[in-house]
C-alpha positions in Angstrom: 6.3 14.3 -29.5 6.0 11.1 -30.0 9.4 9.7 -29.1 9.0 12.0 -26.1 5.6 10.0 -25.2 7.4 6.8 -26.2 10.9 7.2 -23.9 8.7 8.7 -20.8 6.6 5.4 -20.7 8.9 2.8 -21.8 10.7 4.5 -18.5 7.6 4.2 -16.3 6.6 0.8 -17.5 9.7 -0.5 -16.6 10.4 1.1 -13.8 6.5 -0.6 -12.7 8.0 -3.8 -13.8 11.0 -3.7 -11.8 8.7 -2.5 -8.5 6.6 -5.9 -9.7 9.6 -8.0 -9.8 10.4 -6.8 -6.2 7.2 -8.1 -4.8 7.5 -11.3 -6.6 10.4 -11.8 -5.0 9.0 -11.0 -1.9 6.3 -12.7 -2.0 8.3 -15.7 -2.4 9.6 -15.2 0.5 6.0 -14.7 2.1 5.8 -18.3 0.8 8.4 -19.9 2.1 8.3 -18.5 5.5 4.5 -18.0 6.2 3.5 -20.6 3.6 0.1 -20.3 1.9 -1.5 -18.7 4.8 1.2 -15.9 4.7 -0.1 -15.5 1.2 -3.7 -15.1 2.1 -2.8 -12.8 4.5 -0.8 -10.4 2.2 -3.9 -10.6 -0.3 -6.8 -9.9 2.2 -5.0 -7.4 4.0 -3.8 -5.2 0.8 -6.9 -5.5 -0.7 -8.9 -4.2 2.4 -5.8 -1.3 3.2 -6.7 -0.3 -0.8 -10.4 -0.1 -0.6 -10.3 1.9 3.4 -7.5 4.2 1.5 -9.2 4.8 -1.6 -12.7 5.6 0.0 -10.8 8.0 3.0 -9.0 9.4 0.4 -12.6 10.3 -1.7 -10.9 9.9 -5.7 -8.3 12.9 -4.8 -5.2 11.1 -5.9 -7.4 10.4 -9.0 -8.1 13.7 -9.7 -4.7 14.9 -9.0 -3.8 13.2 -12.5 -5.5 15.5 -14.4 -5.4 18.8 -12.1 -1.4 18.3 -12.6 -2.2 18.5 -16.1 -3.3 22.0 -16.0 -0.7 22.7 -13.2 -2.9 23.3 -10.5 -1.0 24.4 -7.9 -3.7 26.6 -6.0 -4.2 26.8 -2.4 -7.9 25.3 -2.0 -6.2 21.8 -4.3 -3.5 22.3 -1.8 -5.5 22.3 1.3 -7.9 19.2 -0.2 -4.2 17.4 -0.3 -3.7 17.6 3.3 -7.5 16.9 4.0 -6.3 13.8 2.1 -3.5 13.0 4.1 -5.3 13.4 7.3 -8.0 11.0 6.3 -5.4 8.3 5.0 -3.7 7.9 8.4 -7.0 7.8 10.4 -8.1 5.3 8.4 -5.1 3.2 8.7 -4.8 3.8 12.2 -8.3 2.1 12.4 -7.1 -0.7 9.9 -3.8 -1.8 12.4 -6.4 -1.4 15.6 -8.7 -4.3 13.9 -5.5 -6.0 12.3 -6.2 -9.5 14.1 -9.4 -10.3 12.0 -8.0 -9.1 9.1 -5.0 -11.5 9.2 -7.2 -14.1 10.1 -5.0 -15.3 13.0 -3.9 -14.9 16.3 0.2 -15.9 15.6 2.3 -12.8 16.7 4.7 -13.3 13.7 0.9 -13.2 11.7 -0.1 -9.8 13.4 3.4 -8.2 13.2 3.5 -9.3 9.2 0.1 -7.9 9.1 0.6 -4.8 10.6 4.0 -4.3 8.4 1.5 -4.5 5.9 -0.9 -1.8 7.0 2.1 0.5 7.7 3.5 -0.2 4.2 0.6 0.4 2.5 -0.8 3.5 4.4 2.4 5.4 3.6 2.4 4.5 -0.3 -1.2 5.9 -0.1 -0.2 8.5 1.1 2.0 9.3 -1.8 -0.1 8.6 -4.6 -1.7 11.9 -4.7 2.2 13.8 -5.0 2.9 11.2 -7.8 -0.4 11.5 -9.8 0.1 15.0 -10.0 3.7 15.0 -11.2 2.7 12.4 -13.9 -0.3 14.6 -15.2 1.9 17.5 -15.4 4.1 14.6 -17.3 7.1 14.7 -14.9 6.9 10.5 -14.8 10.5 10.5 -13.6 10.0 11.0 -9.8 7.6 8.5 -9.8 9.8 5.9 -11.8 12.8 6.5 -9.0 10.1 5.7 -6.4 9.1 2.6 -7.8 13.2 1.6 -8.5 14.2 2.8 -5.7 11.6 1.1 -3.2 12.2 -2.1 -5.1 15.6 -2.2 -4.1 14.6 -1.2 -0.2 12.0 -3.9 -0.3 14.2 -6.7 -1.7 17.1 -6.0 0.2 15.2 -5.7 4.0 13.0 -9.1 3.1 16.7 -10.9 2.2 18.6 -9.4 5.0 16.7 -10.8 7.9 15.4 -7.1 8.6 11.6 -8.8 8.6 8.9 -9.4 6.1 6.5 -6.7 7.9 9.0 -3.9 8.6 10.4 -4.8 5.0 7.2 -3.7 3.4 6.8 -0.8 5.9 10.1 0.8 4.4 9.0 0.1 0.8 5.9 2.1 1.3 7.7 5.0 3.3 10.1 4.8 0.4 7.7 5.8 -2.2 6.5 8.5 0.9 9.2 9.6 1.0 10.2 10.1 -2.8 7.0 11.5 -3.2 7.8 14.3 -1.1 11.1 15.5 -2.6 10.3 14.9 -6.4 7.5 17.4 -5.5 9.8 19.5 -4.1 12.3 19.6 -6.4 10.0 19.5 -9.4 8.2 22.7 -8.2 4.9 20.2 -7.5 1.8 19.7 -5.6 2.6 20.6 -1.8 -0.1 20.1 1.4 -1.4 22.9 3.0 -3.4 22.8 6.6 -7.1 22.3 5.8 -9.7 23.9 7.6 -13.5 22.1 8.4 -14.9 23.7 5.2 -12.2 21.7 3.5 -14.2 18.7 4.2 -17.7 19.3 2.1 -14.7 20.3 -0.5 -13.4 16.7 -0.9 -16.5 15.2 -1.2 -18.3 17.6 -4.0 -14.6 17.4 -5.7 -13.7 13.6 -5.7 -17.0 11.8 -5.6 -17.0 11.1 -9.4 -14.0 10.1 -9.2 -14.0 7.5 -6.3 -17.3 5.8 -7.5 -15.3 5.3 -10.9 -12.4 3.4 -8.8 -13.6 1.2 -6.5 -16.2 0.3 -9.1 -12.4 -0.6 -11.6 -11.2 -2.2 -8.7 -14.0 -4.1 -8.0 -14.4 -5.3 -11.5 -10.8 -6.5 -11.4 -10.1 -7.8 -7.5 -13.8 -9.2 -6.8 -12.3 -13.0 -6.8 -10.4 -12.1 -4.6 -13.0 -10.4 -2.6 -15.1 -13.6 -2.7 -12.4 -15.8 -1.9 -12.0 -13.6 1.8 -15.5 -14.6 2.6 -15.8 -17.8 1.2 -12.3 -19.9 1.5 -9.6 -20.3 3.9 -6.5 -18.3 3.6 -4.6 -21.3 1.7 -7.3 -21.4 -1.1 -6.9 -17.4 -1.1 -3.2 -17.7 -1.4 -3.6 -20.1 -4.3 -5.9 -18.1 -6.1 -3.3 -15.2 -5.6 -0.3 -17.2 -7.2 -2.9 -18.8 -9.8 -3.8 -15.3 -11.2 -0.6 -13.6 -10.4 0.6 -13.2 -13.9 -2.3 -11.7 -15.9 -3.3 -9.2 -12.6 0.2 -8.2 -12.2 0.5 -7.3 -15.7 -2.8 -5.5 -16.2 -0.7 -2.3 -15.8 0.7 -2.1 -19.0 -3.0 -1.3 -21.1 -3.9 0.5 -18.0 -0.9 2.8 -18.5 -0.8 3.0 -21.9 -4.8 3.9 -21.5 -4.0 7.0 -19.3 -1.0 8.3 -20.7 -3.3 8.3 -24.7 -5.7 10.6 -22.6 -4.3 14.0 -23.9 -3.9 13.0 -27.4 -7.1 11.5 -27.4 -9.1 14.6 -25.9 -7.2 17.0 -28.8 -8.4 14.1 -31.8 -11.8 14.9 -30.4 -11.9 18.5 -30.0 -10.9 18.2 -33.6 -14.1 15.7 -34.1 -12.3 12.9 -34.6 -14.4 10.3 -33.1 -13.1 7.7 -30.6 -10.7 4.1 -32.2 -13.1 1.8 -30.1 -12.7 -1.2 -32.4 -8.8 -0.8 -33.1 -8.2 0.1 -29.2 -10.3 -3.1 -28.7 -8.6 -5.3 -30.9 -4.8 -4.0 -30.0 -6.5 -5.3 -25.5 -7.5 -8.4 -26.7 -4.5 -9.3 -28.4 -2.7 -8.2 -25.9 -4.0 -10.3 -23.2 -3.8 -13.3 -25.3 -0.2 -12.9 -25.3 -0.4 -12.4 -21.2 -2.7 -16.0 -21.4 0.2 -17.6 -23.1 2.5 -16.5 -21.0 0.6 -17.1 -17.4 0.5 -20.7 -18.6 4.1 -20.8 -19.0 5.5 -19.1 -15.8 2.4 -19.6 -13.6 4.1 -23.5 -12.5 7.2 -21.5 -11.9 5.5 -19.0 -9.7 4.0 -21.8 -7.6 7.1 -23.8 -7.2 9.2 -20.9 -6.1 6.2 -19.9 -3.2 6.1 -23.3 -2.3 3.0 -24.4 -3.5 2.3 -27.8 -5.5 1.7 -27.1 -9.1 -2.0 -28.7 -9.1 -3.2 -26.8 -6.6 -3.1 -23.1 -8.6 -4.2 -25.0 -12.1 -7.6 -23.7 -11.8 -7.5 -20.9 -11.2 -4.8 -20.2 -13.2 -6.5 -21.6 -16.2 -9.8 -19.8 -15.2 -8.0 -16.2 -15.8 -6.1 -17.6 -18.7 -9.3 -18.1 -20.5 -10.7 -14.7 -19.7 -7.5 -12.7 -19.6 -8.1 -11.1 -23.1 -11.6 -9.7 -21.8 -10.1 -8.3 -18.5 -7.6 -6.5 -20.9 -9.9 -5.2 -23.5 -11.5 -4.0 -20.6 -8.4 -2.0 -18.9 -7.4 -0.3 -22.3 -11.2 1.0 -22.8 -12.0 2.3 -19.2 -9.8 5.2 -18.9 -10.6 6.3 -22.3 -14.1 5.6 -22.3 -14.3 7.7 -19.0 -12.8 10.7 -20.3 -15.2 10.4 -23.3 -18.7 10.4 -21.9 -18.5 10.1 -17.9 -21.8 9.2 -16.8 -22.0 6.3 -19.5 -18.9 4.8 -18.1 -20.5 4.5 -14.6 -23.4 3.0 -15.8 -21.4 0.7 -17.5 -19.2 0.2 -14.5 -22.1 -0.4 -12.3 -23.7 -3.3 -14.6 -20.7 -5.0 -14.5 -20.5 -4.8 -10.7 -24.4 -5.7 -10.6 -23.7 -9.0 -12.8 -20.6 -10.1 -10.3 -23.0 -9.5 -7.4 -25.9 -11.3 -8.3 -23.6 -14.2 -9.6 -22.0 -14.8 -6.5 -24.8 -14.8 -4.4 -26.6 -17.5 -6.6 -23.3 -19.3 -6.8 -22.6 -19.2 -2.6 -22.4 -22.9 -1.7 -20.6 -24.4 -5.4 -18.2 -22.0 -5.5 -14.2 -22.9 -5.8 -11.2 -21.0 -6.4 -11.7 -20.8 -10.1 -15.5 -20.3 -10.3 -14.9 -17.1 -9.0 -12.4 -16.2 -11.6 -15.3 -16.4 -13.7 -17.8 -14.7 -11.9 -15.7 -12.1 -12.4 -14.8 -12.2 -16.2 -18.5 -12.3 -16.8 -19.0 -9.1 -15.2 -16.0 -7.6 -16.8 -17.6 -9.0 -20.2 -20.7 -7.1 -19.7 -19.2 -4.1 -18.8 -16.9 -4.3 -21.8 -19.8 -4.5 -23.9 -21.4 -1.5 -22.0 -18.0 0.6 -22.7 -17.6 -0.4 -26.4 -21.7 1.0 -26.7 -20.4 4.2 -24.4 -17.9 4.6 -27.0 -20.1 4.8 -29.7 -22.5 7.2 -28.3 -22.5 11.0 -28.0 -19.4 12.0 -26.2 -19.5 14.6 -23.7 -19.4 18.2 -24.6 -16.6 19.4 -22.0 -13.2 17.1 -22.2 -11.6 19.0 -19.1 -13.4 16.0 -17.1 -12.0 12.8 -16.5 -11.4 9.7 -14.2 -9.1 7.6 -12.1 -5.9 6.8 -14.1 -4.7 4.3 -11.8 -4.8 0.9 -12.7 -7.5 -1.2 -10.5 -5.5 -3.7 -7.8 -2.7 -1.2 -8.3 -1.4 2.3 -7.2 0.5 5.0 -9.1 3.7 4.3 -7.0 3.7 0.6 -8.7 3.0 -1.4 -5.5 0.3 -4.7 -5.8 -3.2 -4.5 -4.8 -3.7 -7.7 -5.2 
C-alpha cells in the first residue's frame, strides 16, 4: 500500500513539476517579449480568471475529490457537473468582455495575450472537476498525462512563433481535453444536462467547500492581490519573479497533504489522534529547504525574464524569510479541514481578517516586499489557529472534507499565481 501511495505521487509530483517547468519557460518568454509589464499582466489576469472560476464554479471541483473517493457516479453529481461547466464559460465569457482593464492596457498584442489567457485558463477550469474526481477515486494517471502532455503543447506553440496568448489557449484546452477522455476511458465522472433545480443544488452542495478555497487562496496570493491595486504592473511582475520559487513549489506539502487524507481519516476512526506537531515540523523543514533554494535560483529566474537582479531582492528575501510558515501552513490545512471543518474556517477566516486589516493600515508605505509580509503574518495566525483546531475535538463524521487543491494552483498543474 504504501509503495502503491509512494509510485502514484512521485508520478503526479513530477508530472506537476514538469507542467511548472513549462510555464517557467514560458514565462520567460512573457519576459523577454512583453517585458515586466507582460508579467504583470499574466499575474493579474490568472489570479482574477481563478477567483471568477472558483466562485462560478461554487467548490464543485473540490468536492469532486472526495465524491470520486466513494465513486459517485450518480446522475444528480452528474447534473451538478454540467451546472458547473455552464457557470465556468459564462463567467469567462464576462472576464474576455472586461479584458482591457484587467490587462491594464490598451496595446492589441496586450489584449490578444490577455485574452489567450482567459481562454487558457477557462478551459483548464473547466477540467478540474473530471481530474479531481479521477484522483479521489485514486486514478492520478489521467491527470499526470494532462499535465505532461500540455507542458509539451505549451512549450512548443510559445517557441514556435504560434503566439504567447493562443499558446496558453492550447495548453488549457489540452488539459480540457485530457480531462474528457481519461474520464471516458477510466469509466469516470461524465456531465449530464442540468435542469433549474440543479442550481439551489450547487449552492447547498459546494458552499463549504468554496468558502474554504478562496479563503487558501487568499491566504497564499493576497500579495499579489495587493500589488494589483497598489503598484504598477512592473512592480507586480517583480514581485511575481521575486516569489516565484517558494509559490511555485507550494504544491508538493499541498499534495502530499491531500493524498495522507484517507490514511489519516482510517488512524482516526481507529482513535488515533491527529501528528500535528510531527506534520508541523516535517512543513517547516520543508520550506526551509525551499528558502535556501529561492535564494539560489531566484537571480537566475530574474536574469532569464529579463529583469535586473536588484529589483526582485526584496521581495524575494521577504518570502524567503517566511517561506517555512506558508509551508507549515499548506501541509496542515487539508488535514486540519478534514478533521474538524468549522474550526478550520474560523481559522481561515482570522488569518484573512489579520491580512485585511494590515493592508489597510499599511495603504500609503507599502512596497513590493511589505506585502509579502502582510501576508506571512496572516498565514502565521492562521497557522496557529490550525495547530489549536488540531488539538481540539475532531468532528464526529469523517465523510466530510475540503478543497484538495493547492491555493494559486489547479488540479491540472497550471499557475495561479
Amino acid at each position: 500500500m504504501v509503495d502503491d501511495f509512494l509510485r502514484k505521487a512521485s508520478g503526479l509530483w513530477a508530472a506537476q513539476m514538469a507542467n511548472k517547468l513549462a510555464v517557467l519557460c514560458f514565462s520567460f518568454l512573457v519576459g523577454r517579449e512583453l517585458g515586466a509589464e507582460g508579467l504583470g499582466v499574466m499575474a493579474s489576469v490568472l489570479a482574477v480568471t481563478w477567483v471568477g472560476g472558483t466562485i462560478a464554479g461554487m467548490g464543485l471541483s473540490d468536492r469532486a475529490m472526495f465524491r470520486g473517493a466513494y465513486g459517485d457516479l450518480t446522475v444528480e453529481h452528474r447534473r451538478l457537473y454540467g451546472v458547473f461547466l455552464l457557470s465556468i464559460v459564462a463567467v469567462h465569457l464576462l472576464i474576455i468582455w472586461g479584458v482591457e482593464w484587467l490587462s491594464v492596457t490598451v496595446d492589441s498584442q496586450g489584449t490578444g495575450f490577455a485574452r489567450g489567457l482567459v481562454f487558457g485558463a477557462g478551459a483548464q477550469c473547466m477540467s478540474s472537476l473530471g481530474l479531481s474526481w479521477l484522483r479521489g477515486a485514486s486514478r492520478p494517471r489521467v491527470e499526470v498525462v494532462a499535465n505532461i502532455l500540455s507542458a509539451a503543447v505549451l512549450v512548443f506553440g510559445a517557441i514556435s512563433g504560434m503566439g504567447l496568448g493562443l499558446s496558453w489557449a492550447c495548453f488549457g484546452t489540452t488539459i480540457l481535453g485530457v480531462s474528457i477522455w481519461g474520464n471516458r476511458f477510466e469509466g469516470g465522472l461524465e456531465p449530464s444536462f442540468p435542469g433549474l433545480s440543479d442550481l439551489g443544488k450547487m449552492v447547498k452542495s459546494g458552499s463549504g467547500y468554496l468558502l474554504f478555497g478562496l479563503g487558501a487562496w487568499w491566504l497564499g496570493n493576497v500579495d499579489i492581490l495587493l500589488g494589483r491595486a497598489l503598484f504598477s504592473a512592473a512592480d507586480i511582475g517583480a514581485l511575481q519573479v521575486g516569489t516565484m520559487v517558494v509559490r511555485g513549489l507550494g504544491l508538493v506539502p499541498w499534495v502530499a497533504a491531500t493524498l495522507m487524507l484517507y490514511s489519516c481519516r482510517l488512524d482516526w476512526e481507529s482513535g488515533i489522534a491527529p501528528r500535528r506537531w510531527a506534520w508541523l515540523a516535517k512543513g517547516l523543514g520543508l520550506g526551509l529547504l525551499v528558502a535556501a533554494s529561492s535564494w539560489m535560483v531566484v537571480p537566475l529566474l530574474a536574469r532569464g525574464h529579463g529583469i535586473p537582479v536588484a529589483v526582485v531582492e526584496q521581495p524575494s528575501h521577504a518570502v524567503m524569510l517566511w517561506a517555512p510558515v506558508l509551508y507549515g501552513l499548506l501541509f496542515l490545512l487539508p488535514l486540519a479541514a478534514q478533521w474538524n471543518l468549522g474550526g478550520t474556517l474560523r481559522a481561515v477566516g482570522m488569518g484573512v481578517m489579520i491580512q485585511l486589516g494590515l493592508g489597510f493600515m499599511a495603504v500609503g508605505r507599502l512596497d513590493v516586499a511589505v506585502v509579502v509580509s502582510v501576508a506571512g503574518v496572516g498565514q502565521l495566525v492562521t497557522l496557529m489557529w490550525v495547530l489549536s483546531t488540531l488539538g481540539s475535538k475532531g468532528q464526529q463524521r469523517f465523510d466530510v472534507h475540503l478543497s484538495t487543491s493547492t491555493p494559486g494552483v489547479h488540479p491540472g498543474g497550471g499557475p495561479r499565481t
